[in-house]
Phi, psi and omega in degrees: 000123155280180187268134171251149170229139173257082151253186193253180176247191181285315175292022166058040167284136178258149195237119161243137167274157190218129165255153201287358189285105196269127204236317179234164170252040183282110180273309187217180171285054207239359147260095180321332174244085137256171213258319173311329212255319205306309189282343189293281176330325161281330192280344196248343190262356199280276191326299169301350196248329158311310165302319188271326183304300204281333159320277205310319172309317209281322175294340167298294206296336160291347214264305161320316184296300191289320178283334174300306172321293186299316166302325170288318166298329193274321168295325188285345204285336206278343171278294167339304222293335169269323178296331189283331179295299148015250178330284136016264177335300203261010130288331179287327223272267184359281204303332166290322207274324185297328168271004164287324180298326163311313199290296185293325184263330164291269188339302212296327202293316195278332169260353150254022169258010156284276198323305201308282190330304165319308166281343162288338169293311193286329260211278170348291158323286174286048195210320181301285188329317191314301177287348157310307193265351177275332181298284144017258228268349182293326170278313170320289214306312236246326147322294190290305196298310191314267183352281214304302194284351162269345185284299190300300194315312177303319174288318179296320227276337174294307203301311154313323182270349179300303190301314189281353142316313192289324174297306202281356183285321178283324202288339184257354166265293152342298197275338182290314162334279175343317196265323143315338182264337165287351132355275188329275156345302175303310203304330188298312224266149183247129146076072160319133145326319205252113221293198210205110184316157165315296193292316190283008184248014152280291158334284200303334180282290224301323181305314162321317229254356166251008159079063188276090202250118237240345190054024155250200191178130200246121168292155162263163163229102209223116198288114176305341164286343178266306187292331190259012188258304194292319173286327160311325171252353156298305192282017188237319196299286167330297181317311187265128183310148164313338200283326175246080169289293173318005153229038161284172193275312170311269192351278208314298172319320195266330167277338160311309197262333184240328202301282195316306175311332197289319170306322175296113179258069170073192201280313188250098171261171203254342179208145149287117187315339161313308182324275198314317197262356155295330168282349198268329176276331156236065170063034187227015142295097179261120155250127188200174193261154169282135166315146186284150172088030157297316158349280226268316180315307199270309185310287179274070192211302187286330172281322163281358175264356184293294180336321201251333162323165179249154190314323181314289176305327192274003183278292216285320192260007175085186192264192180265131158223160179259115211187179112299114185290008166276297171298304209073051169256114201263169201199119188307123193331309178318321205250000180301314184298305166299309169306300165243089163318347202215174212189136175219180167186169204211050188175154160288329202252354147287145190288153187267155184243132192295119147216170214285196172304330193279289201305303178306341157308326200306285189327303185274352182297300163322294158339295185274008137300317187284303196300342182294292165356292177314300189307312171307282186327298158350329196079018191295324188259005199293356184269334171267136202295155159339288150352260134031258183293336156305305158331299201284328172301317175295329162285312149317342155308287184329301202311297196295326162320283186308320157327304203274327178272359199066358191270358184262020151282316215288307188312320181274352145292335200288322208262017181045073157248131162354050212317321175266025139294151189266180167246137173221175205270159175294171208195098163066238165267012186218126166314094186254130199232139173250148154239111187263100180228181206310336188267333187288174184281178150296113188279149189199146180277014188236016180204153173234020200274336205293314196297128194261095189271138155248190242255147171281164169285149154247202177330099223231026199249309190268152171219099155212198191260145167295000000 
């Protein structure tokens, strides 16, 4: 029988060895009952075999073990392996995000060199504005000096036409004596020999034409071409809408040679003669003397709107002036009451405007041209001859003649008439005279309620004495 040794292996396997030590005489293992080997083998094989039961539970329970491990290794490796997708993720998200930041830093580099370009404009812009507004007010200032130096020129040269008005007002007083007295002289006598001068057969239409009665009675002279020119537009006239009156062949001559003119109100006027006879045609022209203290109301209505303009509004809309708002004449605060008496406007929703005498004769002169005109178209004259009505026509012409020279206060006095009386057209079957004096309403080219009637006119074609 030999001696056995129990070692292990690298797998922790029991290896038993026989040793060369003969211990039986048992050469090898080829019978199980020996008797000899048999009791040696339990008593030496028991332990190792004890041993090995206890190997194999510890190799299970590792076999266990290794595998819980491994399954745990297989979650952690499948947990990498998402964190690392992960990660992926969140490096590609980087690389984007730095290159939206590229991205971003270019734009933001491109809008502030547009800001810088921006702010250099507005910083330009303003120093232009700066120098704009500097030019401004240096063209303003040199504006107002100019004005001023035209305004005193203007002044001298009215004080001048002032002086040589009142001469010609005493040469016209002088000479209206003169006229009285050949009156006087005249009455006995029929049919002068002799024609009778310009001025005095002005005098003589405004008396006729203000139904004066002086007991002469005036040949006419009268141009057949001019009466069949005058008749071609009474009988076109009724036919044509108003709006083109004005391109008939009288019309166009009478507003050429009296309207427009009666109308140009001095080197500076405050309105266009277009203005005006576009409101007179269709009746939106008002004339009427001022309420008392209107004057002094509106001067200061205007100074307090002055006051509260903007630099803008006081460039555009001029300094405050005083004045006639027609002509553009000024006129001294002391002398504002006297002077301007009277107001017009040329629209319902315009402010009324102050002017002095001269200008408001222009005005109503006109007026009562358009209305004669109206009153014809109407069919208002069909009881009156040709004659007639050519005659009334022509004094009105005067009258805006006269309107227009300044002379038709001074004249009608000179023929000891009223000065503030108008000459106004005839009106249905009666010769209607306006008197604008302190009690009267408002003249106006839209109304006929204002016309005051007196005695018809008669015949107007001969002048001679009784």
């Amino acid at each position: 029988m030999t001696e056995t040794e129990t070692v292990y292996d690298k797998d922790n396997s029991i290896v038993i060895q026989l040793l060369d030590k003969p211990i039986c005489q048992c050469k090898e293992f080829i019978f199980t009952d020996c008797l000899n080997c048999k009791t040696i083998l339990s008593t030496t094989f028991q332990p190792t075999q004890t041993q090995l039961s206890l190997l194999q539970s510890q190799k299970e329970a590792i076999t266990d073990e290794r595998e819980d491990w491994e399954d745990k290794v297989s979650a952690i490796e499948q947990t990498i392996q998402d964190r690392q997708e992960a990660i992926k993720k969140k490096v590609n998200g980087i690389q984007s995000l730095q290159h939206d930041m590229k991205v971003l830093k270019l734009k933001c580099k491109e809008e502030v060199a547009q800001v810088e370009v921006i702010q250099k404009s507005k910083e330009t812009a303003k120093k232009e504005l700066e120098e704009l507004s500097q030019k401004l007010f240096e063209e303003a200032d040199k504006m107002v000096k100019i004005e001023k130096k035209e305004q005193e020129k203007i002044f001298k040269e009215n004080d001048t036409l002032s002086i040589a008005l009142k001469e010609v007002e005493d040469e016209l007083q002088v000479i209206s004596e003169q006229v009285g007295v050949l009156k006087d002289q005249l009455k006995p006598k029929v049919n002068p020999p002799y024609p009778i001068d310009a001025y005095s057969r002005a005098q003589l239409e405004m008396m006729v034409a203000n139904d004066f009665n002086a007991g002469f009675q005036m040949e006419t002279v009268e141009d057949d071409a001019a009466l069949l020119d005058f008749n071609d537009f009474m009988q076109m006239a009724s036919q044509t809408p108003l709006r083109k009156l004005h391109s008939l062949k009288y019309m166009k001559y009478s507003v050429r040679e009296d309207v427009e003119p009666c109308l140009r109100f001095g080197p500076s006027p405050r309105l266009t003669a277009k203005k005006i006879i576009d409101a007179i045609l269709v009746k939106t022209c008002f004339v009427e003397e001022c309420p008392k203290g209107f004057v002094e109301e509106q001067c200061e209505r205007q100074q307090k709107e002055e006051a509260t303009a903007t630099l803008w509004e006081r460039f555009t809309n001029g300094t405050f002036f005083v004045g006639c708002q027609a002509c553009g004449r000024r006129v001294k605060e002391e002398e504002r009451e006297d002077v301007l008496k009277y107001r017009f406007r040329i629209s319902y929703f315009d402010e009324w405007a102050c002017v002095d005498r001269y200008c408001r004769d222009r005005l109503v002169a006109v007026i009562e041209f358009y209305s004669f005109i109206r009153h014809m178209r109407a069919g208002l004259y069909k009881h009156r001859s040709l004659h007639e009505l050519y005659q009334q026509m022509i004094r009105l012409r005067l009258q805006m003649f006269l309107a227009r020279m300044g002379a038709l206060p001074s004249l009608l006095s000179s023929c000891h008439l009223d000065p503030q009386k108008i000459t106004t057209a005839f009106h249905g079957e009666e010769n209607v005279l306006l008197y604008l004096d302190p009690t009267n309403e408002r003249l106006s080219s839209s109304t006929d309620s204002t016309f005051t009637s007196i005695s018809t006119l008669e015949s107007l074609r001969t002048f001679t004495s009784h």
